[in-house]
N, C-alpha and C positions, 0 to 999 in steps of 0.2 A: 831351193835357191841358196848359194851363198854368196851375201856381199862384203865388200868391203869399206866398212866404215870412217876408215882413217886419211883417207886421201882427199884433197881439199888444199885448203888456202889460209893461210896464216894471213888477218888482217886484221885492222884495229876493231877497238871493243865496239863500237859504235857500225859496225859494218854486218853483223851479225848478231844474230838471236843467242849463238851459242860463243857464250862468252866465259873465259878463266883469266880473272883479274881484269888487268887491262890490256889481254891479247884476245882477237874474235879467230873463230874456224866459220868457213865457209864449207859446208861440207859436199865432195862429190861422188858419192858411195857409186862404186862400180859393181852389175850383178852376174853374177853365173848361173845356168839353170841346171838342173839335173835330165838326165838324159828322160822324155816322156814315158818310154818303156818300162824303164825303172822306176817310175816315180809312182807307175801305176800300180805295180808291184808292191812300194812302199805303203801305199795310201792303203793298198787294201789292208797290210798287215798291221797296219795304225788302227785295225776296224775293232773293236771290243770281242774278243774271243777267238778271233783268226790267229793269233800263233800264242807259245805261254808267254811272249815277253810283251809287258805294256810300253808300247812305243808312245812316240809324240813324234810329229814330221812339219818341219817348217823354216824358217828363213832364217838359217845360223851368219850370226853375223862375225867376222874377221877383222884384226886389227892387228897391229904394231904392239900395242901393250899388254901387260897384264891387269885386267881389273879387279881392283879392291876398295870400290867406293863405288856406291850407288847412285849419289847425285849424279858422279859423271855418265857411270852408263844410263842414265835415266836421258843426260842433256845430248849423248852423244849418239846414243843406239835407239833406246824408245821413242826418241821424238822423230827420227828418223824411219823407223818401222816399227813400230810399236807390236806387230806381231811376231817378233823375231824371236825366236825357241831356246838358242844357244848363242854363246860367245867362246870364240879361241880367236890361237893366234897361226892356226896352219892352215886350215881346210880354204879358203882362198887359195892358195900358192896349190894345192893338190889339181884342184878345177883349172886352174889358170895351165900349170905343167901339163894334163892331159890334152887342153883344146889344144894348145902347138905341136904336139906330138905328131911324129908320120904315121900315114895310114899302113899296117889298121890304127888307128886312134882308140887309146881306152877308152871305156866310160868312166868318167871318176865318180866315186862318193862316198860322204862321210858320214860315220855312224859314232857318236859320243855319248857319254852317258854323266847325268849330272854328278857333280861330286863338288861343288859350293855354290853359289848364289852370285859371284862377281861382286861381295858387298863387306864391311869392315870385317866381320867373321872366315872368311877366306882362307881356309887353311890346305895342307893336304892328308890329311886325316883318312876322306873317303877315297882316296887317288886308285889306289889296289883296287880295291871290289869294284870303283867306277870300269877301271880296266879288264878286270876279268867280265865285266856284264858289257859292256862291250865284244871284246872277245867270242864272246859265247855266242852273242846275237850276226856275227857278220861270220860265221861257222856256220850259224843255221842258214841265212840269206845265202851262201854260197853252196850251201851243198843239200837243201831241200827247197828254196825257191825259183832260183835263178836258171835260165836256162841259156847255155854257153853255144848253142847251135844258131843263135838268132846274130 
């Protein structure tokens, strides 16, 4: 699943839990799900020894910004789903472009690889290697998982 965390209602402090200063967010995360077929594909290769890469599969969450502070994603994302995997600022718009698209209609999905915490140490230090392990993993998912007949 990816949602989107950012969409909501700017309203006073007193009108909401999630407060910065004295403005409140009301928040109304919209979700997308991944196609079943794939997802079972995923989970399997999530399983401890099923492929060489140690995956993790779960509810990447999307936004508007970039995060570099932890209270916020703490007030904004985990209190919200607290089992959410990953944060960016695309894979929303990927899901959301494929459902409108004309038949055949893609499947979308996203595959990221950590490279900071979303927290005041933030840098892009791991960005390269994130991306090459990436890479390497949606290589393997396309050309010895996936089967393009179905």
């Amino acid at each position: 699943m990816v949602w989107d965390y950012s969409t909501g209602k700017v309203v006073g402090p007193d009108e909401s839990e999630i407060r910065f200063g004295d403005v409140g967010f009301l928040p109304r995360p919209q979700a997308m799900h991944l196609d079943p077929k794939l997802k079972e594909v995923i989970d399997h290769l999530c399983e401890p020894g099923a492929c060489e890469f140690h995956l993790q599969s779960g509810p990447l969450a999307c936004g508007t910004s970039v995060m570099a502070n932890e209270f916020v994603v703490n007030l904004t994302v985990r209190s919200l789903n607290p089992t959410t995997v990953g944060l960016d600022m695309e894979s929303y718009s990927v899901f959301l472009a494929a459902s409108k698209a004309l038949e055949p209609r893609p499947k979308a999905f996203v595959v990221k690889s950590i490279c900071d915490y979303a927290n005041a140490e933030k840098d892009d230090q791991y960005q390269m290697f994130a991306a090459f392990t990436t890479s390497r993993f949606v290589e393997y998912l396309l050309t010895q998982e996936l089967d393009f007949c179905d």
